[in-house]
N, C-alpha and C positions, 0 to 999 in steps of 0.2 A: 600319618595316614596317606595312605597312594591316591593319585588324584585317577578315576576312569582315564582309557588312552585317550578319546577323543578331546576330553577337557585339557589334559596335558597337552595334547597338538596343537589346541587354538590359542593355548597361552605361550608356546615356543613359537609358534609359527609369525607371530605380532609380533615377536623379539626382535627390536630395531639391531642389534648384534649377527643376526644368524644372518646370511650373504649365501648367494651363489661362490662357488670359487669361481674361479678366473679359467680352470678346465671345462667347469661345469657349461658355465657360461657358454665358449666357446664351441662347444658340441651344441648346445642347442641351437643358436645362431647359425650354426653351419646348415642343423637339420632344418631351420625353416629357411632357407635361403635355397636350399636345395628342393625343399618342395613348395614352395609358394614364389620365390624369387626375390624377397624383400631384404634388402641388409639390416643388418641390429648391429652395428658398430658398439664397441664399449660404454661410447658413452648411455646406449640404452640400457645398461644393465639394469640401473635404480628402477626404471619404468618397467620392466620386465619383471622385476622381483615384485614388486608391488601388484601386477597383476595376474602373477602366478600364486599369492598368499592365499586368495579366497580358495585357489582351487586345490590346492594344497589340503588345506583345513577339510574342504570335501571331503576329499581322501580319507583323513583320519590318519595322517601323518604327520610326523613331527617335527621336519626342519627339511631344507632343500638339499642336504646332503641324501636325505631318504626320498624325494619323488626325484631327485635324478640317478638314485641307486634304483628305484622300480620300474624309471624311463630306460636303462642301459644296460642293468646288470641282473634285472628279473623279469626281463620280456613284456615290460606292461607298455612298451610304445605303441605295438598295433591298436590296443583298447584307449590309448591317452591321445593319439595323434592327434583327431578332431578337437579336443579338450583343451591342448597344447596352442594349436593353431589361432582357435576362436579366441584364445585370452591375450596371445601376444600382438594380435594385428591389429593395427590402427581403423580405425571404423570413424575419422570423422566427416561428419554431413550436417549439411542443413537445406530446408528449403530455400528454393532462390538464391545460392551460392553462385558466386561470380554471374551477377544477374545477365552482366551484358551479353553471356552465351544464349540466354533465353530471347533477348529482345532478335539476337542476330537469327536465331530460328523462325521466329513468327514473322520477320521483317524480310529474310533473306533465302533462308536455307529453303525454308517451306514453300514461299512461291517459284524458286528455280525447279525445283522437284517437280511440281503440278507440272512446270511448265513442259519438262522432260517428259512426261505423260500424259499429254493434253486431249490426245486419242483415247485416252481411258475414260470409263463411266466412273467416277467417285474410286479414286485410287485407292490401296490400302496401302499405307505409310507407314512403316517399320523403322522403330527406334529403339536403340539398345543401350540401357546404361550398365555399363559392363564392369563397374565398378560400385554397387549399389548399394553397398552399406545398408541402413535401415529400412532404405526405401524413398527419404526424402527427395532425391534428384526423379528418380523414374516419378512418383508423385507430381511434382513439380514438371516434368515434362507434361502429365497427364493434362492438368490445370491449363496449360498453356495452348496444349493443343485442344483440346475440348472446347474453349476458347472462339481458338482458332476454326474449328472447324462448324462451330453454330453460327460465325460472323458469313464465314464461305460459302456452308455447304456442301463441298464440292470433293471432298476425300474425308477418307476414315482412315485410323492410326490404331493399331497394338505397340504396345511397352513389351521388352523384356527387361526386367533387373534381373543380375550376376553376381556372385561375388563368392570369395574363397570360404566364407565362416556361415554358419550352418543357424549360429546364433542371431545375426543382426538379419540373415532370411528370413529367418520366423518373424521377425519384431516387421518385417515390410509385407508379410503376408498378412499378419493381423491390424497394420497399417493405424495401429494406436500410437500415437506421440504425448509427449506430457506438453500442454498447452502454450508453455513461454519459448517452446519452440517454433512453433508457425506463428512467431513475430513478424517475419521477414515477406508472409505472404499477404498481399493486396488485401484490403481488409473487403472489396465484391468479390476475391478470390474466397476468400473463409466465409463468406457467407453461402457462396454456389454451392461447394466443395466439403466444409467439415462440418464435421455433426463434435457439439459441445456436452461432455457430461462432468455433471457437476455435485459432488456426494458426501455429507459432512462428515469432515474430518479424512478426508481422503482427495491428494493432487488433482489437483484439473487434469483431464485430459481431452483430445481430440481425434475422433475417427476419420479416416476419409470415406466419401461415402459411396455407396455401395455401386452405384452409377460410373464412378471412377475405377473402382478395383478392379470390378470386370474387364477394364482395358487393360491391368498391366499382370502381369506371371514373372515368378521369380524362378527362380533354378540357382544350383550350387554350380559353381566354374572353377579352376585353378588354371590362371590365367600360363604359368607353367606347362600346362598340358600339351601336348604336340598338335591338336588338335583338337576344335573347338565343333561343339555337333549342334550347331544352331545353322537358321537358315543361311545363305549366297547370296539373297538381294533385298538386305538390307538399308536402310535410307541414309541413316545418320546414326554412329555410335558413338556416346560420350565416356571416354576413358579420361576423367581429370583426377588430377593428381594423386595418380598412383606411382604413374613410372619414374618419380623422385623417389623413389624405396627402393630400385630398382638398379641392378648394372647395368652399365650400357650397352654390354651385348645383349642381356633379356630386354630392356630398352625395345631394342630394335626389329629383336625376335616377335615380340609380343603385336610391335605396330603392324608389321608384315602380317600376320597368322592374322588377325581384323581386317584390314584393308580387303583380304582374299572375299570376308562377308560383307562386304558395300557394291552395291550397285553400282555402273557407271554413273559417275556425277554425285554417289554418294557422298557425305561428307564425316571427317573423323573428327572429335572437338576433344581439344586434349586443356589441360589447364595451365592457368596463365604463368604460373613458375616453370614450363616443361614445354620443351620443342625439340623440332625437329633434326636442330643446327647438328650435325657432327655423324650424320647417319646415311647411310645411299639409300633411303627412299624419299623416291620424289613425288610429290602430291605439290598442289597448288592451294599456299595460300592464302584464303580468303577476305582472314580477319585476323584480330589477335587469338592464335592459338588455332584459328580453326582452318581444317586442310579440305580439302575438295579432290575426289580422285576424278583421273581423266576419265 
């Protein structure tokens, strides 16, 4: 008795045997490197394979020999590109990651800024996390500054989050987290900030709340792009640890094409495994990882 196709795909698709080839592989690596800028070195095959299975099995195909015959040889890359993209790229985040970027913000960053617009009635502070994954960092600036700014008074701040995948947008626009993830945040911080729901037989989760959202917008970016259609004077953009996926000529491309959107005195916070050393742009600076343009 013949098994439906779909049940035959999801029972070959799980077959710990069935492998990208080593061609296969290699075109695809090339195609996202080419339009996102990230390397997939061999060693990530296993990890690619594994997160191309679910989307596979979508399909209602059979093995990776047949979604990279309908990626190459039946035209189906313009409709898989976004599909392709969102399953291979790394997306991790947490709130309050490498916290000391945050403390140097509310301590450093934020009062030089004021101070650079002292003439102004309640500035509007522009921050960009240009790498935003879920949403947890632009989040986490929010809380910060929000903070910061009922302590002051004295300026107001809009968020943008960026990021190349379409999928971890949505998850920062609907700005729902599953609960053992905002561990990390100040427990007056989750009291201001998240809204708790709690429903038998179904994960904790936590909203940000609605007070917050309204500060931050997200948009889809490929940091690739030749150019970037967001505003010129911008405060502070945090790109951390992306440009470890990166070559060192997009490296460098990338840091330039940002720097163009920082104000004087703006500042670029990049993460703590990733610097500057080996590039001709010159910024100053200020802390670990973090740069200050003239």
């Amino acid at each position: 008795m013949s098994l439906p196709a779909r049940t035959a795909a999801a029972i070959r698709i799980d077959d710990e045997d069935d492998h990208l080839t080593a061609l296969d592989y290699k075109r695809i690596a090339t195609l996202i490197v080419d339009e996102v800028g990230i390397k997939l070195p061999p060693a990530k095959r296993l990890m690619v394979e594994g997160r191309l299975r679910k989307r596979i099995r979508t399909l209602g195909l059979d093995s990776f020999d047949a979604y990279c015959a309908y990626l190459f040889k039946k035209d189906g890359l313009t409709a898989e590109r976004p599909f392709l993209i969102n399953a291979v790229t790394t997306n991790k985040t947490d709130f309050f990651r490498e916290p000391e970027h945050f403390d140097c913000l509310e301590q450093r960053m934020v009062p030089a800024l004021l101070e650079l617009r002292r003439g102004e009635r309640a500035p509007m502070l522009k921050i960009w996390s240009a790498a935003s994954s879920t949403g947890a960092e632009a989040y986490t600036l929010a809380m910060v500054l929000a903070d910061l700014a009922g302590q002051r008074g004295d300026f107001r701040f809009s968020i943008l989050g960026t990021d190349i995948s379409t999928a971890v947008l949505d998850q920062g626009q609907r700005a729902v987290y599953p609960a053992e993830m905002i561990t990390p945040v100040p427990q007056a911080k989750q009291s201001r900030y998240l809204m708790f729901a709690r429903k038998a037989g179904v994960r904790s989760e936590v909203r940000i709340v609605p007070e917050l959202r309204r500060l931050v917008r997200f948009a889809r970016l490929n940091l690739m792009d030749k150019a970037y259609p967001f505003d010129n004077d911008v405060d502070i953009i945090f790109l951390r640890n992306v440009l470890i996926y990166f070559e060192k000529v997009d490296q460098e491309a990338v840091i330039l094409k940002l720097i163009k959107h920082l104000r004087p005195g703006g500042y670029l916070v990049l993460g703590h495994s990733e610097s500057m050393i080996g590039t001709n742009i010159t910024m100053r600076q200020v802390a670990p990882a973090v740069f200050q343009k003239p």
